[in-house]
Structures are given as structure tokens and as C-alpha cells.
C-alpha positions in Angstrom: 0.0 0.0 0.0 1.4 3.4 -1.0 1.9 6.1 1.7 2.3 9.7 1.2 5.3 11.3 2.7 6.7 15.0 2.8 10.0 15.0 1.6 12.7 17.4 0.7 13.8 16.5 -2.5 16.2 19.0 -3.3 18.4 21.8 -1.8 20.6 24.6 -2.7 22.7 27.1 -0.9 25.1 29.6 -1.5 28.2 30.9 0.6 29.6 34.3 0.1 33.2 34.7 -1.6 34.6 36.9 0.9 36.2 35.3 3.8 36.5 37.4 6.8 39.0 35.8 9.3 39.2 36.7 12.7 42.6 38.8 12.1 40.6 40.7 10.2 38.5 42.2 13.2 42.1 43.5 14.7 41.2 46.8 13.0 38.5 47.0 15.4 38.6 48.7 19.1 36.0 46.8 21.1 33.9 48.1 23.7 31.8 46.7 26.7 28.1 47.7 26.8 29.0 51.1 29.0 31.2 51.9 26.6 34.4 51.0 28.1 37.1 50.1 25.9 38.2 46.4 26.7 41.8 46.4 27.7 43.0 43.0 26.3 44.4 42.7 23.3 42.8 41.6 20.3 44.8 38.2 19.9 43.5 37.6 23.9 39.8 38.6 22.3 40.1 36.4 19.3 41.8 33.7 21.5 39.3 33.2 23.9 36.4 34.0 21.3 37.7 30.8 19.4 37.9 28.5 22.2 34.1 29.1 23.2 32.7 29.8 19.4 34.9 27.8 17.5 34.6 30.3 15.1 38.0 31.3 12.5 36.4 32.9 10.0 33.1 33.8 8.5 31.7 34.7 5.5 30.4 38.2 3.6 28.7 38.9 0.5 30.1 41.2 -2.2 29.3 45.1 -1.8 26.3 45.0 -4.9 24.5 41.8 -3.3 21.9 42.0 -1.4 19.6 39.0 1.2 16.9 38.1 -1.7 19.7 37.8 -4.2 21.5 35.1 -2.6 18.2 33.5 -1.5 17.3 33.4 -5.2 20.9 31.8 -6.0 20.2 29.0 -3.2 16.3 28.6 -4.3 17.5 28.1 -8.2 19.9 25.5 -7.3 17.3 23.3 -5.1 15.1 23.5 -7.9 17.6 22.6 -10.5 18.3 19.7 -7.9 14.9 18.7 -7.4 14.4 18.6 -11.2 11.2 20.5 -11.2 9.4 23.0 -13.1 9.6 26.4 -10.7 6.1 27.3 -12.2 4.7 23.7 -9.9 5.6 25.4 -6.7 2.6 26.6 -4.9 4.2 28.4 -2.0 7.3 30.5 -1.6 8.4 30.9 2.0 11.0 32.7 2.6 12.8 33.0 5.9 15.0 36.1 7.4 15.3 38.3 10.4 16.5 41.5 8.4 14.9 42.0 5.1 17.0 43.4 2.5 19.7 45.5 3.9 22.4 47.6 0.9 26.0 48.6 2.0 26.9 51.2 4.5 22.8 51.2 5.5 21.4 49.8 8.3 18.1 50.1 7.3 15.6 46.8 6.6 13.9 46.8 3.6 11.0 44.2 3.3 9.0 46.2 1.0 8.0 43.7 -0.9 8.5 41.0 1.1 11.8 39.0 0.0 9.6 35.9 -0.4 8.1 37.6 -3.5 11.7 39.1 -4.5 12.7 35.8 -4.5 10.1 34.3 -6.6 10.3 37.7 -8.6 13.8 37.0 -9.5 13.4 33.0 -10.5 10.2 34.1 -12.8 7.4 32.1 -11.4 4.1 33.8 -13.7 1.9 31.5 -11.2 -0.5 33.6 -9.2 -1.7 30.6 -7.1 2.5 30.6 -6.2 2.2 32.4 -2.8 4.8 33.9 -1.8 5.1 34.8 1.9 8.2 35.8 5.0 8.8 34.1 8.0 10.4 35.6 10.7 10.8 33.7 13.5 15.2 33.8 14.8 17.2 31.7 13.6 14.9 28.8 13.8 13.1 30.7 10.8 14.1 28.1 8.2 13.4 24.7 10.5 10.0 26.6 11.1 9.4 27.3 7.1 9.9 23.5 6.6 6.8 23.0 9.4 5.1 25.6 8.3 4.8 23.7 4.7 4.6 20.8 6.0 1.0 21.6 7.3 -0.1 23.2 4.3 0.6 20.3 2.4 -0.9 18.1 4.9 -4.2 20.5 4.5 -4.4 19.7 1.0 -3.4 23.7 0.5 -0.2 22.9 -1.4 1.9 19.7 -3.1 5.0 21.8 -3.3 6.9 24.6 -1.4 10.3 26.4 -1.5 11.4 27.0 1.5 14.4 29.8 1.8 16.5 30.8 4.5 18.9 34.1 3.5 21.0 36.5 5.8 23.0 39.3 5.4 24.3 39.9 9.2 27.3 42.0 8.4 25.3 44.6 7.6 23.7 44.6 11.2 26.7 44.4 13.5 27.9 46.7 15.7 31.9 46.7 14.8 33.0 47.7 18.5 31.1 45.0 19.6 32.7 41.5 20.6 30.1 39.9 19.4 30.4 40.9 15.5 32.6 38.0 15.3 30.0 35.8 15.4 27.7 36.8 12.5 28.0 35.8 8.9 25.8 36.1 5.6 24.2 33.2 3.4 21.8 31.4 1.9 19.5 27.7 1.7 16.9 26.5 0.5 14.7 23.5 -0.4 12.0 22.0 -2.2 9.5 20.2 0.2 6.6 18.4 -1.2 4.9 15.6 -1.2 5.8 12.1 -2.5 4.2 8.3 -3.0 6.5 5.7 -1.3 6.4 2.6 0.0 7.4 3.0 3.2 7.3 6.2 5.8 10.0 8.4 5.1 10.6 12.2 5.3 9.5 14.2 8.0 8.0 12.0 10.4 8.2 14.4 13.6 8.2 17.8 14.3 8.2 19.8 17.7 8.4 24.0 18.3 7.8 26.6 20.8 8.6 30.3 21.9 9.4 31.4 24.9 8.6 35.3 26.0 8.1 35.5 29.5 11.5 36.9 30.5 13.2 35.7 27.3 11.4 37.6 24.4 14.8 40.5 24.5 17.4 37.9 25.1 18.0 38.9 21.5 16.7 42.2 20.1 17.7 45.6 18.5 20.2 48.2 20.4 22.6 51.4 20.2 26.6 50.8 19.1 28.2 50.0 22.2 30.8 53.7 21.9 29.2 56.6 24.3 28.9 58.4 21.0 27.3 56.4 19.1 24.1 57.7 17.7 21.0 56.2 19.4 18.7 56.5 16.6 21.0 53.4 14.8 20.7 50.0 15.9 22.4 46.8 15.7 21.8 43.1 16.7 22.6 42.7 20.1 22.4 39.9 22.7 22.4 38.6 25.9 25.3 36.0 25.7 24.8 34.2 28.6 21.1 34.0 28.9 20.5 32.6 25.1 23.0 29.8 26.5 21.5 28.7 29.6 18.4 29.0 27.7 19.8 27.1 25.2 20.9 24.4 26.9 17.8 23.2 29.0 15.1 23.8 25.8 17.2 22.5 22.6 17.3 19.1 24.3 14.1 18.7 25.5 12.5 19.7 22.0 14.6 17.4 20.4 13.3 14.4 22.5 9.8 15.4 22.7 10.2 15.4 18.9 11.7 12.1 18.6 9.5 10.8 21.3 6.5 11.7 18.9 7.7 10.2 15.6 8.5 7.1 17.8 12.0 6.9 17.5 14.9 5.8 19.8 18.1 7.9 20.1 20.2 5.3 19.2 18.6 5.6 15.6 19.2 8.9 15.1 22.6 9.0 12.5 22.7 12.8 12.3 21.8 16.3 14.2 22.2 19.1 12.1 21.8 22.2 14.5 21.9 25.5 14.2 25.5 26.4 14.0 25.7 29.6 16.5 28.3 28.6 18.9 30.3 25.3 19.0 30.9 24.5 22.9 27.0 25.5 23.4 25.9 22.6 20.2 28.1 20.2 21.8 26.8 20.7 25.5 23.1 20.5 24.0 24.3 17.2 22.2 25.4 16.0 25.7 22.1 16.6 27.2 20.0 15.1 24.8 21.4 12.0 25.3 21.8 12.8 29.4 17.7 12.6 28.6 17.9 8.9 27.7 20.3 8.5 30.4 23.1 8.1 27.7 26.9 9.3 28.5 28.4 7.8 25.4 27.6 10.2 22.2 28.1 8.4 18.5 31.4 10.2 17.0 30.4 12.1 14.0 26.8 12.4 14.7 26.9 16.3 14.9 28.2 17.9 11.5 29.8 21.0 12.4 30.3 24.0 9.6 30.7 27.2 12.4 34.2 26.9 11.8 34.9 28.4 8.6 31.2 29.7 8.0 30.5 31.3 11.4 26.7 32.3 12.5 24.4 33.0 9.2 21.1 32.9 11.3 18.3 31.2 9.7 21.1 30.0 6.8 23.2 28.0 9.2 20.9 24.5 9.0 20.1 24.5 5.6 23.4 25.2 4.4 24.8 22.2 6.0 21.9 19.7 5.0 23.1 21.3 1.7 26.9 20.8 1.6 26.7 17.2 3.4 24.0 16.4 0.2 26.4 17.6 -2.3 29.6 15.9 -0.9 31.2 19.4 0.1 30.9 19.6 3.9 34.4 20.3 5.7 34.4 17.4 7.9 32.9 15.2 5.0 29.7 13.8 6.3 27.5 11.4 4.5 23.8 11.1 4.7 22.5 7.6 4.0 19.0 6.2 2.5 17.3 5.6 5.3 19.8 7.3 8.4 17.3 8.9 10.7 18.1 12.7 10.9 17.0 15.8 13.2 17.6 19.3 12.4 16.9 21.6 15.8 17.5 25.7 15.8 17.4 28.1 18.8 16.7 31.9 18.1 15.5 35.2 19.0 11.9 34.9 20.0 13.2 33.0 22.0 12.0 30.1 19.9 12.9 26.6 19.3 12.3 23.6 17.2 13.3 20.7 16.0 12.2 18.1 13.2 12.6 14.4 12.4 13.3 13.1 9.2 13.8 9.6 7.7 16.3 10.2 4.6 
């Protein structure tokens, strides 16, 4: 007996040329949030910044480039992958945080929304293609892939694109430590629905937000120099906070996700979490499987990319599923028929979620 699964059948993604290294920052004079100049040097910044991030360089997009242009560049490359005509998608979702942001502005543009840019620029004619933003943290692109998963259940849609594009170096604060952590790119996929055999694809899915006391753990502020004008804002965050938060959500969303589709954690072949901050993923690794009362943790199981790539947001999970797919991953992971997979994010809101997916 056939069964219909929701599958992602092909993905794109595209990583800027420029590579910014953490040298590069040296130019920089760092400041505290009181607008005290730190008195370490920067090797001792970029040192210790290192050792918790794992971060050594990131990436930027060239000066004329903008977030919906690099989203377009993933979203033609899934469809190319897919092998499907871009006028059979019914639904463009497009995830971000900051719209459309030019060079040496530091103002968001989302006016139209990039979903439709995006579907603008790969010439869908299809009306009944809606095209629609999703701004939900970092968690933006995990939450697209749910997001069309229910439409399609619904009988509202066969096929989506769901896109996840970033431009963060326009955002930054450059006297601000954290800078470092914040890269541009792009990913995408085609999610849709597909007669098999057996149950495969996404089989589990789990979210929440949390705003009690953690809705500003991320948010907009001032430059962190006593004269910096007010009136401009940058992405700023309470370090700390995001990850204890971190720490004790990520790993119960992840079981209660698995727990759902009925699978055990010793099936599970791959996590593919957002890439924001390597000591945090590996700590949340370690508690997921404290949850199952687990202390030994499969080698390999957690594909990193943070290293070279650095912190592209809603770009960060995609990319990776992307790379690992196409054979160019740094650490050279491979993604089986059949391997059991989760891909979990954590992000402003504060939000999490998490899916499970049978490859």
C-alpha cells in the first residue's frame, strides 16, 4: 500500500566569496556595553572567542549583493536539484530576520516581502504561487519546513520552496565583541509531497517560543561607543542567557520530537543544529542524550560548519543539509538512504524547534 510522505527532495545554498577571518576584526577597538574600551588585546579577544565559538572565519557577500539575491541563488539551485518545473511550486516561503539590507545602510527593507523578490527574481508567472516571510530567529528556516509541511498536509499545497537568507554583516555593531559571530548566506529547499512505499521524510516535528523573561534575550540596540548615535541599531544579545536558555530547551524539543515520531536515540545518524556557537551545540548534544540516560555520544553524529562559516542565522541548517548532500561539507559527512536525521534551531523569539526526518 502506498503512503504519502513529505519530503525534501532537493536543496541549494550559497556561501559568500569573501572570507573574513578573525585577524581581520584587529582593526576593530572593542567596547563593553558602558562603553568601556576592553583592555585586552585583540589576539586575547580572538583567542578566547575561538575556544568558546569555534569560530576562524566567516563569511560576507560582495558590496552590490543583497539577502533576496542570494536566496534566489540558493532557491535556483534546489530547484535545479529537485528537477522541477519552478512554475509547480505553490508556495514560496522565505525566511529572514532582516529583510534586505544595501551597503553602508542599516536600514531593513521588506517592502515587498523578499519571499516575493525571490520568486520575482526566479520568474514564477503562477498567481496561485504564494509567496510569503517568516520571521521567526534563527529557527526561521526549520519553522518554514513545518510551516509547509502543514499546508501540504491540509491539501493547501503539493509543493513549497522554502528559503533561509542572511546578510548579518550589515547589522553588527563593529565595536562590539560579538560581531565576530555573525556571517551572511543562503539555503533553500523544495519540500513536497511524495508516494513511497514506506514512511519516510519528516515524520516528527516539535516548536515553541518562549517570551516571559526571554522575548529581549536577543533584540535591536545602540553601538556600544558613548557616542554612538541612538537612533542606529544593531543586533545585540544577551550571551549568557541565550545559552542557559539554550541548553535546557534544545534538548528537550529534540526528545519530545523524537519521542512523537517514535524513534529511539540510538537511531538517530545525524543532528544538524543551528550552527551559533560550538561549545553551546556540543553541550546540548550531551544533554540530549543525558535525557535517555546516555553518557556515550556516537562520533560524528553532529556535522559542524561554524568553523569556517560562522553564525548565518536562519542560513546556518540548511546550508549544512546542503553541503553534506552535495559531498562538500568540511568534515565530509555522509547522509545515507534511510539514516534517521534531526535538524533543531534556537533563536530570537526566544523560539525553538526541531524536526525528524527519515532520509
Amino acid at each position: 500500500m502506498k503512503v504519502t510522505n513529505i519530503m525534501i527532495t532537493g536543496t541549494g545554498s550559497y556561501v559568500p566569496k569573501q572570507v573574513v577571518t578573525n585577524q581581520d576584526f584587529a582593526q576593530n577597538k572593542f567596547f563593553d556595553k558602558e562603553g568601556q574600551a576592553f583592555e585586552a588585546t585583540h589576539e586575547e579577544i580572538a583567542n578566547k572567542f575561538t575556544a568558546i565559538t569555534g569560530i576562524v572565519e566567516r563569511r560576507y557577500v560582495a558590496e552590490d549583493l543583497v539577502a533576496s539575491d542570494i536566496g534566489a541563488i540558493a532557491s535556483r539551485l534546489a530547484i535545479e536539484d529537485a528537477g522541477i518545473d519552478p512554475e509547480s511550486i505553490d508556495q514560496v516561503i522565505c525566511a529572514h530576520n532582516f529583510g534586505d539590507v544595501k551597503i553602508n545602510t542599516i536600514q531593513t527593507d521588506v517592502l515587498p516581502s523578499l519571499a516575493s523578490r525571490v520568486k520575482h527574481a526566479l520568474g514564477i508567472k503562477s498567481p496561485s504561487c504564494v509567496a510569503y516571510d517568516v520571521l521567526f530567529g534563527c529557527p526561521g528556516w526549520v519553522q518554514g519546513i513545518i510551516q509547509a509541511t502543514a499546508f501540504i498536509r491540509a491539501g493547501m499545497a503539493k509543493r513549497c520552496l522554502v528559503v533561509a537568507t542572511e546578510t548579518l554583516s550589515r547589522v553588527v555593531d563593529k565595536h562590539d565583541r560579538d560581531a565576530m559571530i555573525f556571517a551572511d548566506g543562503a539555503g533553500a529547499c523544495i519540500v513536497e509531497a511524495v508516494e513511497g512505499d514506506e514512511v519516510e521524510g519528516i515524520i516528527g516535528m516539535e516548536a515553541g517560543t518562549w517570551t516571559e523573561t526571554e522575548a529581549n534575550y536577543l533584540f535591536m540596540g545602540k553601538g556600544n561607543t558613548e557616542d554612538a548615535d541612538p537612533r542606529v541599531r544593531y543586533i545585540k544579545m544577551h550571551g549568557r542567557k541565550i545559552y542557559e536558555f539554550a541548553l535546557t530547551k534544545v534538548p528537550q524539543a529534540m526528545k519530545s520530537c523524537l519521542d512523537k515520531a517514535g524513534v529511539d536515540i540510538h537511531d538517530v545518524k545525524k543532528i544538524l543544529i543551528h550552527q551559533a556557537n560550538e561549545k553551546m551545540d556540543h553541550e546540548i548534544i550531551r544533554r540530549l542524550f543525558r535525557l535517555y540516560k546516555e553518557r556515550e555520544i556516537p562520533e560524528g553524529i553532529m556535522p559542524m560548519s561554524i568553523h569556517k562559516l560562522g553564525n548565518s542565522s536562519v542560513a546556518t541548517v540548511p546550508t549544512l543539509l546542503d553541503q553534506i548532500r552535495r559531498g562538500t561539507s568540511e568534515e565530509h559527512h555522509e547522509i545515507n538512504k534511510g539514516d534517521m536525521i534531526v535538524l533543531a534551531s534556537v533563536g530570537a523569539g526566544m523560539n525553538v524547534n526541531a524536526i525528524a526526518y527519515r532520509y
